[in-house]
C-alpha positions as CSV (number, residue, x, y, z in Angstrom):
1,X,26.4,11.5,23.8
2,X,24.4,12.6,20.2
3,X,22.7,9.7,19.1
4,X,20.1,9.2,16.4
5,X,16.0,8.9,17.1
6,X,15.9,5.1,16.4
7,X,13.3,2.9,18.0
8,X,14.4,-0.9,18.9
9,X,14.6,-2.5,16.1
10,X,11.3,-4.2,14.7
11,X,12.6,-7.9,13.2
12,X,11.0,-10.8,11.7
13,X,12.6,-13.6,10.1
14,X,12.8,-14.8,6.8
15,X,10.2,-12.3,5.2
16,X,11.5,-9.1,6.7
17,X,9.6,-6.5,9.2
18,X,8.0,-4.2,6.2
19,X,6.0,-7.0,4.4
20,X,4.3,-7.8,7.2
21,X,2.5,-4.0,6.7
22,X,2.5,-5.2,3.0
23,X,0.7,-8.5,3.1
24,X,-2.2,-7.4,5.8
25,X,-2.9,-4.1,3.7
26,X,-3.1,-5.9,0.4
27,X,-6.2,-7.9,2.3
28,X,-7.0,-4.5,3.6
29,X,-6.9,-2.4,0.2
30,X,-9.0,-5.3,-1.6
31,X,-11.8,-4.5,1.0
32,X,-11.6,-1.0,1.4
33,X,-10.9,-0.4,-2.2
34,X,-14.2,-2.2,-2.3
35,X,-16.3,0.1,-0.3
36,X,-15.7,3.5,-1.9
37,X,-16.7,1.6,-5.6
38,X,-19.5,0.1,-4.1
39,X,-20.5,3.4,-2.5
40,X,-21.0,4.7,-5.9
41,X,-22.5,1.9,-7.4
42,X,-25.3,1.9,-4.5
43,X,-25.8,5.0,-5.0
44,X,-26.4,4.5,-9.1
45,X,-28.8,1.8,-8.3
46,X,-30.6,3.7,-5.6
47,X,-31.4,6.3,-7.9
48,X,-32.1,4.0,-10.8
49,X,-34.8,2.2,-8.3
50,X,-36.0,5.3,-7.5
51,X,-36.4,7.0,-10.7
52,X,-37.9,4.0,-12.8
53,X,-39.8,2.2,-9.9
54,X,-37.4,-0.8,-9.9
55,X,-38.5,-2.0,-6.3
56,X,-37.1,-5.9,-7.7
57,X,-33.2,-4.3,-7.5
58,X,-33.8,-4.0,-3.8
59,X,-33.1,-7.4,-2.8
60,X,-30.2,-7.3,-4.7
61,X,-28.7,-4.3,-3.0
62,X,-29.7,-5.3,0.7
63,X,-27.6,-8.5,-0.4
64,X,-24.7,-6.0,-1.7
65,X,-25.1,-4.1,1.5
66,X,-24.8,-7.2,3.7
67,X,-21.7,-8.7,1.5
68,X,-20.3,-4.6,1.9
69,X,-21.1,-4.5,6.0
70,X,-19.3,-7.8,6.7
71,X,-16.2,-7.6,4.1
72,X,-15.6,-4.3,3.8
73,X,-16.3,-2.8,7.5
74,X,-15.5,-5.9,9.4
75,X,-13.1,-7.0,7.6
76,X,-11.8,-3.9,6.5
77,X,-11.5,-2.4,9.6
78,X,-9.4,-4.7,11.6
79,X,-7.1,-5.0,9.1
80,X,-7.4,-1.4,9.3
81,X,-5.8,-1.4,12.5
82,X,-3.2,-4.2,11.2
83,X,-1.4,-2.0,9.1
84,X,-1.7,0.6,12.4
85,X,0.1,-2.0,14.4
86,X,2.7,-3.4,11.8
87,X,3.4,0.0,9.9
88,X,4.2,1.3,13.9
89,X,6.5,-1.9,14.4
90,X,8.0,-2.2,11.0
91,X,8.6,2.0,10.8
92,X,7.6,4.2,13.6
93,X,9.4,6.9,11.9
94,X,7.3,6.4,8.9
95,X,4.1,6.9,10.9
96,X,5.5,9.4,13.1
97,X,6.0,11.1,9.8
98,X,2.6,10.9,8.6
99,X,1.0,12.0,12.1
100,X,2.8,14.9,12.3
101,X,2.1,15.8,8.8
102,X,-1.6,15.1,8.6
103,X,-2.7,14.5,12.1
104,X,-6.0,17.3,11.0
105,X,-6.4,15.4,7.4
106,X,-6.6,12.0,9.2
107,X,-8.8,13.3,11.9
108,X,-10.8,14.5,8.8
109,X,-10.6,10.9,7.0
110,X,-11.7,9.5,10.2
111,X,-14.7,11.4,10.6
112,X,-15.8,10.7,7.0
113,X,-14.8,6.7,8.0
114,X,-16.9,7.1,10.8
115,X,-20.2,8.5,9.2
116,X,-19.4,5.2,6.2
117,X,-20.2,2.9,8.9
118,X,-22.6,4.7,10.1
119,X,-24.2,4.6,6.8
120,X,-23.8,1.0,5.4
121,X,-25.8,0.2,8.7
122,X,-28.4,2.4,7.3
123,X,-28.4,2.0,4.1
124,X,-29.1,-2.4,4.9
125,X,-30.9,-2.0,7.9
126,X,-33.5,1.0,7.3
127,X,-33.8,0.2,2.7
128,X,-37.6,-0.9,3.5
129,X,-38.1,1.0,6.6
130,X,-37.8,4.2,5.6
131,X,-39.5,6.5,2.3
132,X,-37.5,5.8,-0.6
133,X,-36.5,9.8,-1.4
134,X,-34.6,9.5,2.3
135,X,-33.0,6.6,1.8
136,X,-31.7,8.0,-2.0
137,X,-30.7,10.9,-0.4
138,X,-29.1,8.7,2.7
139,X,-26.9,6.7,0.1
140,X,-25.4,10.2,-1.9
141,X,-24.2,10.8,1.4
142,X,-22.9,7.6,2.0
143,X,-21.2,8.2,-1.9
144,X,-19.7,11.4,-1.0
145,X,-18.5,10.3,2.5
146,X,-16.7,7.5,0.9
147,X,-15.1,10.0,-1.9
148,X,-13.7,12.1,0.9
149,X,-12.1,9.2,3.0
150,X,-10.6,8.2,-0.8
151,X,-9.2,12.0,-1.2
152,X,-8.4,12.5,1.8
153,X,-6.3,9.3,2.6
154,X,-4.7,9.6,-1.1
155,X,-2.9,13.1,-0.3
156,X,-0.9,11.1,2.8
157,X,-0.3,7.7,0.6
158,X,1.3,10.2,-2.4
159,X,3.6,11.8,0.3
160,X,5.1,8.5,1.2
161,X,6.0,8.5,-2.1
162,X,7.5,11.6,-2.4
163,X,6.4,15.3,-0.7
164,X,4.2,17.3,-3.3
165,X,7.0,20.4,-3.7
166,X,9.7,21.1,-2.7
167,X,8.8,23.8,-1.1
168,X,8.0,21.3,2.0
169,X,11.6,21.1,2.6
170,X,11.3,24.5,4.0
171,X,7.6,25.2,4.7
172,X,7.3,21.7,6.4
173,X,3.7,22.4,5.7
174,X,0.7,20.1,5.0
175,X,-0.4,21.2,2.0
176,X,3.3,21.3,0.6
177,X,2.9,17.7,1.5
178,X,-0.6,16.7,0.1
179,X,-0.7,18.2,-3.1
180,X,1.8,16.9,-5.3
181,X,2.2,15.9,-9.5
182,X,1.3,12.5,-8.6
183,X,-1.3,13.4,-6.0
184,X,-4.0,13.5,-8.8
185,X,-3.5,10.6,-11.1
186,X,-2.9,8.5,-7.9
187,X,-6.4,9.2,-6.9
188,X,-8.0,8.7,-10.2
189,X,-5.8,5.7,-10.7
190,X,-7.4,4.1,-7.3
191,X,-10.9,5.4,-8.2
192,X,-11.1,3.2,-11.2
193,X,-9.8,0.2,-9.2
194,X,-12.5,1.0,-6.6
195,X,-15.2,1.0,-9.7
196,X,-14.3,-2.3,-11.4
197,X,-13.8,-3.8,-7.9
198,X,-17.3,-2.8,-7.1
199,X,-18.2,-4.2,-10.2
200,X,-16.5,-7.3,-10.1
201,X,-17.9,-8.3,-6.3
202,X,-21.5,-7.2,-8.0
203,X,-21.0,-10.0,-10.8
204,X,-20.3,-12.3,-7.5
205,X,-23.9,-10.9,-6.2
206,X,-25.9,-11.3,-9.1
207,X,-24.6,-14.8,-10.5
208,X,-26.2,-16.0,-6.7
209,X,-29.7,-14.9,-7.8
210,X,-29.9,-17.6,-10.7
211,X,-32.1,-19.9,-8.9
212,X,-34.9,-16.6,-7.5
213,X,-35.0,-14.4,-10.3
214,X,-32.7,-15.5,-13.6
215,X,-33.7,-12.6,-15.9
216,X,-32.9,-10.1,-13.2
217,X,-29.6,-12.4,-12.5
218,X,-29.0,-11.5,-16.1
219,X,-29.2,-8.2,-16.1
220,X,-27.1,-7.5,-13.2
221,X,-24.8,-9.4,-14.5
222,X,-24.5,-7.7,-17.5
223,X,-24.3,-4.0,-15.8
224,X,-21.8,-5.4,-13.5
225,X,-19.5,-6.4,-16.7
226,X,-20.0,-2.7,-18.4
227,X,-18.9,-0.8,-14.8
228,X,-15.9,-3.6,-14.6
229,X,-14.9,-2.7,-18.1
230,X,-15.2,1.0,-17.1
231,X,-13.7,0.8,-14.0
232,X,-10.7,-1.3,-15.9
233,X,-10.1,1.7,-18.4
234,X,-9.6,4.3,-16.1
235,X,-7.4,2.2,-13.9
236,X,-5.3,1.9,-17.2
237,X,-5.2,5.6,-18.1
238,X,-4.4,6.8,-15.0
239,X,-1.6,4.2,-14.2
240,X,0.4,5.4,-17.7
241,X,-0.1,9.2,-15.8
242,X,0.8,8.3,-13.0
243,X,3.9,6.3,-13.8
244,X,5.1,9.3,-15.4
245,X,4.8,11.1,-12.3
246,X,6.9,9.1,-9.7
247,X,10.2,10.1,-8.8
248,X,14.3,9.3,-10.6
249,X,14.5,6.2,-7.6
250,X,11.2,4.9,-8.5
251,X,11.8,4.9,-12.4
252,X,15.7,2.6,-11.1
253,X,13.6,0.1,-9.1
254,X,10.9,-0.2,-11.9
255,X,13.7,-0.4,-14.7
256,X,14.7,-3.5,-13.2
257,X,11.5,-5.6,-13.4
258,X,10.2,-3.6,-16.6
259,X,9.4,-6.1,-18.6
260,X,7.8,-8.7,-16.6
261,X,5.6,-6.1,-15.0
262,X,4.3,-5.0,-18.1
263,X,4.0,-8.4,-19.3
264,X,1.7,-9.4,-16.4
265,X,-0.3,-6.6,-16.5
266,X,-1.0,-7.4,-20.4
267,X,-2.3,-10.9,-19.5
268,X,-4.2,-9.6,-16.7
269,X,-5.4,-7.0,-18.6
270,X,-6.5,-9.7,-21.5
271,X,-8.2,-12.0,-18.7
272,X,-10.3,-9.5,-16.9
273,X,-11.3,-8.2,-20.7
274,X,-12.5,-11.9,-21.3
275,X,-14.2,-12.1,-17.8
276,X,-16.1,-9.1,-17.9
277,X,-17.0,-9.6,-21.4
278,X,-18.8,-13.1,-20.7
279,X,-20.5,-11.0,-18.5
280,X,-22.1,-8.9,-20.8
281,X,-22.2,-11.5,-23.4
282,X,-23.0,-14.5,-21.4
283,X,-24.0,-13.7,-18.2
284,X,-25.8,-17.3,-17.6
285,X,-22.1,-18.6,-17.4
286,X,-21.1,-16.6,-14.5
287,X,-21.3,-18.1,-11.1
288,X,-20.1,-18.2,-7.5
289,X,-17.1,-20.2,-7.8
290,X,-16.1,-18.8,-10.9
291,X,-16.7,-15.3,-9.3
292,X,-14.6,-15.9,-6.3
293,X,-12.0,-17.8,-8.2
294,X,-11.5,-14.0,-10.1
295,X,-11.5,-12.3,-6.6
296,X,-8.7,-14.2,-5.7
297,X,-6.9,-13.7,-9.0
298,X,-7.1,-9.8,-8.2
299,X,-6.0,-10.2,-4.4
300,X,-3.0,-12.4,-5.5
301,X,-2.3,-11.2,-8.4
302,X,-3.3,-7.8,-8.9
303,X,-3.4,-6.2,-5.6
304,X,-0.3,-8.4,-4.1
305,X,2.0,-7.5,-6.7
306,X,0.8,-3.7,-7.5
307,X,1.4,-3.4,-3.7
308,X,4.7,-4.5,-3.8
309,X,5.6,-2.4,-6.9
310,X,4.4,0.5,-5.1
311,X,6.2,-0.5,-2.2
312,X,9.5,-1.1,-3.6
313,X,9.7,2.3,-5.7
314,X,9.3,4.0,-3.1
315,X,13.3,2.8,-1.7
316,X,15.2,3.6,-0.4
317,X,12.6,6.0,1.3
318,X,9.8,5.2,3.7
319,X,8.0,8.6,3.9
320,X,8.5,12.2,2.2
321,X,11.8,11.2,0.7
322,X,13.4,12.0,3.9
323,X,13.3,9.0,5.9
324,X,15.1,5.8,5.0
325,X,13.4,2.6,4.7
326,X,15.7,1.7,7.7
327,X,14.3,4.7,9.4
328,X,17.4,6.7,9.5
329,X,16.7,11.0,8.7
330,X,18.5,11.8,5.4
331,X,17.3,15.5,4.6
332,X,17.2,18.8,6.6
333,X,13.3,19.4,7.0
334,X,13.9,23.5,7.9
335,X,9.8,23.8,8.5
336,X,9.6,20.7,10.9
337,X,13.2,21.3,12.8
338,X,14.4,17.9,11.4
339,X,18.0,17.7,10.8
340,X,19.9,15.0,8.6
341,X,21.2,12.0,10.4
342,X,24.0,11.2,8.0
343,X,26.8,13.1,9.2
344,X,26.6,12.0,12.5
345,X,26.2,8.0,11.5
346,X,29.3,8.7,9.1
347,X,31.3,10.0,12.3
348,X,30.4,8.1,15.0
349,X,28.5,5.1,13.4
350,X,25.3,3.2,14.1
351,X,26.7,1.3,17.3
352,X,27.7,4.4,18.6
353,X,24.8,6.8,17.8
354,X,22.2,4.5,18.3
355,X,20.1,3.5,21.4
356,X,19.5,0.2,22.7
357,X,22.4,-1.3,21.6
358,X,23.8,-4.0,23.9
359,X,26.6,-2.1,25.6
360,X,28.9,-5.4,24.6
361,X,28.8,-4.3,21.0
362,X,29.0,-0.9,21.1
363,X,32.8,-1.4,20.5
364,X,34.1,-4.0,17.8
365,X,36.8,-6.5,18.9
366,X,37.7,-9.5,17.0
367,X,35.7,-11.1,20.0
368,X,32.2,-9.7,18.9
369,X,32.7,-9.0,15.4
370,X,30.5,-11.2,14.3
371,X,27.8,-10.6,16.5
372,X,28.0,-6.7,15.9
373,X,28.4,-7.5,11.8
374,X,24.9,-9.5,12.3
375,X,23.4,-6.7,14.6
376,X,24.5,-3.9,11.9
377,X,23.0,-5.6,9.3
378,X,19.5,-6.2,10.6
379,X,19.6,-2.3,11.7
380,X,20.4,-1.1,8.2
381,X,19.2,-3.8,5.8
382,X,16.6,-5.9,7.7
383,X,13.6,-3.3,6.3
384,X,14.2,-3.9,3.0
385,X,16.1,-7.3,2.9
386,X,15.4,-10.8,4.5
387,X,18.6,-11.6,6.1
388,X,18.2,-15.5,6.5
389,X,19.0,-18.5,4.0
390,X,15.6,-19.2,3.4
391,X,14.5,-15.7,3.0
392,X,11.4,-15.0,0.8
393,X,11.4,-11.2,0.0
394,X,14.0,-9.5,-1.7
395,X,16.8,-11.8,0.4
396,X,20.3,-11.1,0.8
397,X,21.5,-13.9,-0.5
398,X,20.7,-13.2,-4.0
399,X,22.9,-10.5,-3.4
400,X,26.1,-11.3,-2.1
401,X,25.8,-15.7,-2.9
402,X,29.0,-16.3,-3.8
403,X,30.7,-13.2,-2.6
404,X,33.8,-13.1,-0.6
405,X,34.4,-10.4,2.5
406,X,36.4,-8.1,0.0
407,X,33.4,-8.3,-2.8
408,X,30.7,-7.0,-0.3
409,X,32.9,-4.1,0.9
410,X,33.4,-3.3,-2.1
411,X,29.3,-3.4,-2.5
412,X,28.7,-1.6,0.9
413,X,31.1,1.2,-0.2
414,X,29.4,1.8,-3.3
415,X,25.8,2.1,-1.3
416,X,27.5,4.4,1.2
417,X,28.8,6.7,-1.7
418,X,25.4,6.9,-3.4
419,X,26.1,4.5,-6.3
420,X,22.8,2.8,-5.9
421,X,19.3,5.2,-6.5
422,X,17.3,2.9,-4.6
423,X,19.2,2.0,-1.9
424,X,20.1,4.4,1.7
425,X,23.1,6.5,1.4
426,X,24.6,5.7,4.6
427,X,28.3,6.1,4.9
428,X,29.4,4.2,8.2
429,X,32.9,4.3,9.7
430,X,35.6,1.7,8.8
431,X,34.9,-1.0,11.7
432,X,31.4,-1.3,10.8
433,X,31.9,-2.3,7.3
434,X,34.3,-4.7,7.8
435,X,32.0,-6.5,11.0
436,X,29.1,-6.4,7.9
437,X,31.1,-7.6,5.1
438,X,32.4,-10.3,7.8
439,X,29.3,-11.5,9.4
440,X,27.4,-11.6,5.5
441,X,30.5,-13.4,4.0
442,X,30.0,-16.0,7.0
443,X,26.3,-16.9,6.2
444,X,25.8,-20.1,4.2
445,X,24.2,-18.3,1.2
């Protein structure tokens, strides 16, 4: 019997399998995205120390260091392995994708990750043990390791956007893959997030100081403010480049929310202006809770909601605009021997093709109609869509409320015949529709 290369299906109620990935890397992003910017900024202050004899900017580093150790590599890192565990839950195909792409760039990345936390331990631990030229020298490697996990790890986020040429359709090669038009502004885009972030967890640093040294409180302070604002403005650049970059399905998802995203990026773009300007202008303002009250803003809602911009312009793909968020093949890859899975879902349908059905269901009657409807759904909707009443992330029921069995045929034949940019093109036989539209029509949306 063909059938498709599914993996049992990965499902969790009411907020869907693929936020799960989304929610622990947001917490993961804020802290990485925090190391590589502080990386640079350690290695500014380092060489400002050294240069102009500033031995009283040492304690304020070691206390950077110690906040970078514990948040970003501790932290960081089992998060880290979060997304490892959800993303291969939520979308094995989408990891199996990456891997077999990059396996050598990520064995790369890891090497780089590996001499970062090698480093921050050096950097804290040995800043007064050790000759000040080593230890300037120590941190620009520490810098540049941290740009190359950043450059590196940027090449395989792009492709889940969308491969860099076309040419990978054929080539199935990795550098077909990595270096696409949005490749580039992606990177720069994150870099300048990585600098203000580094800049706003240094205002956090230096407003703690107050009480031991208030004039060098000050100062920090204010250089913390001028990298935020810096930081800030290439973020903003880079984000108009790169949103001319993304892909026809990307441009349909963002179309829909248009306004309101650009409306909260104004008044978050207006608050962090007024925070890092007090900074500059009134540093003796600034303090911890104030600091970690602005933290939270970013993680909630900066990071939260960029994350799930990026996330949703990418549908209906998971990876290389080949694989379906639902983790169905819907492209010929010639250089990787993939072949489409469409026409043999369209012939023989998911119960059919797919493993690990119950063997009960692989047929519809009017005995088990239901029950298959409900299965069919979760296998081709429950990536994107939470299924249940009470739902929280993009939920069904704000799609079909209302609808009668007819109506969401009607809808499901329109998705099959590739009416809808962002959503899977997936053309199932008769049977199957009807047990969907059934089993939907039947929930108490």
């Amino acid at each position: 019997m063909e059938i498709v290369g599914q993996f049992p299906l990965f499902y969790f109620p009411d907020y869907g399998s693929a936020w799960m990935m989304g929610l622990t890397g947001t917490i993961h992003i804020l802290a990485s995205h925090t190391s590589v910017g502080a990386a640079l900024l350690f290695a500014f202050l380092v060489h400002k120390a050294y240069k102009e004899n500033r031995s009283d900017l040492y304690p304020y580093m070691k206390k950077y260091g110690m906040f970078l150790l514990i948040f970003s590599y501790v932290i960081g890192s089992i998060t880290g392995s979060g997304i490892w565990y959800t993303a291969t839950a939520a979308s094995p195909w989408g990891i199996s994708a990456l891997i077999h792409n990059f396996v050598w760039v990520w064995a790369t990345e890891w090497v780089f990750f590996v001499y970062e936390v090698i480093g921050v331990f050096a950097l804290v631990y040995f800043m007064d043990k050790i000759d000040k030229k080593t230890h300037l020298k120590l941190t620009y490697t520490f810098a540049l390791a941290s740009l190359g996990t950043l450059c590196l790890i940027i090449g395989i986020i792009s492709f889940m956007m969308w491969p860099g040429t076309d040419a990978y359709y054929v080539t199935g090669s990795a550098s077909d893959a990595f270096f696409g038009v949005n490749t580039f502004p992606h990177m720069f885009l994150r870099l300048g997030f990585m600098i203000m972030m580094a800049g706003v967890i240094g205002i956090l640093i230096s407003s703690g100081m107050k009480k031991d040294n208030p004039d060098l409180s000050d100062e920090l302070t204010r250089k913390m403010g001028f990298v935020s604002i810096l930081g800030g403005a290439i973020t903003l650049f880079f984000f108009v480049w790169y949103m001319g970059t993304l892909p026809e399905n990307a441009h349909a998802i963002f179309a829909y929310d248009k306004d309101a995203i650009i409306q909260s990026r104004i008044v978050l773009t207006l608050m962090f202006s007024v925070y890092f300007a007090l900074a500059i202008l009134r540093p003796r303002w600034m303090n911890i809770p104030l600091a970690s009250v602005m933290i939270g803003v970013i993680l909630v809602s900066g990071l939260w909601k960029g994350e799930k911009l990026r996330e949703s312009m990418r549908k209906p793909y998971v990876a290389g605009q080949y694989i379906y968020s639902n983790q169905i093949i819907s492209r010929d890859v010639a250089g990787k021997g993939i072949k489409s899975e469409l026409p043999l879902l369209a012939e023989k349908g998911l119960l059919q093709a797919t493993p690990w059905i119950p063997a009960h269901l692989r047929t519809i009657t009017e005995a088990n109609q239901l029950e298959a409807g409900e299965l069919l759904v979760k296998l081709a909707c429950s990536h994107c869509h939470s299924l249940e009443p009470t739902g929280k992330y993009r939920p069904m029921r704000d799609r079909v409320a209302g609808m009668d069995k007819e109506g969401i045929k009607g809808i499901l034949y329109g998705i099959g015949a590739g009416a809808f940019s962002h959503m899977p093109t997936l053309q199932l036989p008769e049977d199957e529709f009807e047990a969907m539209a059934q089993w939907l029509a039947a929930q108490p949306y």
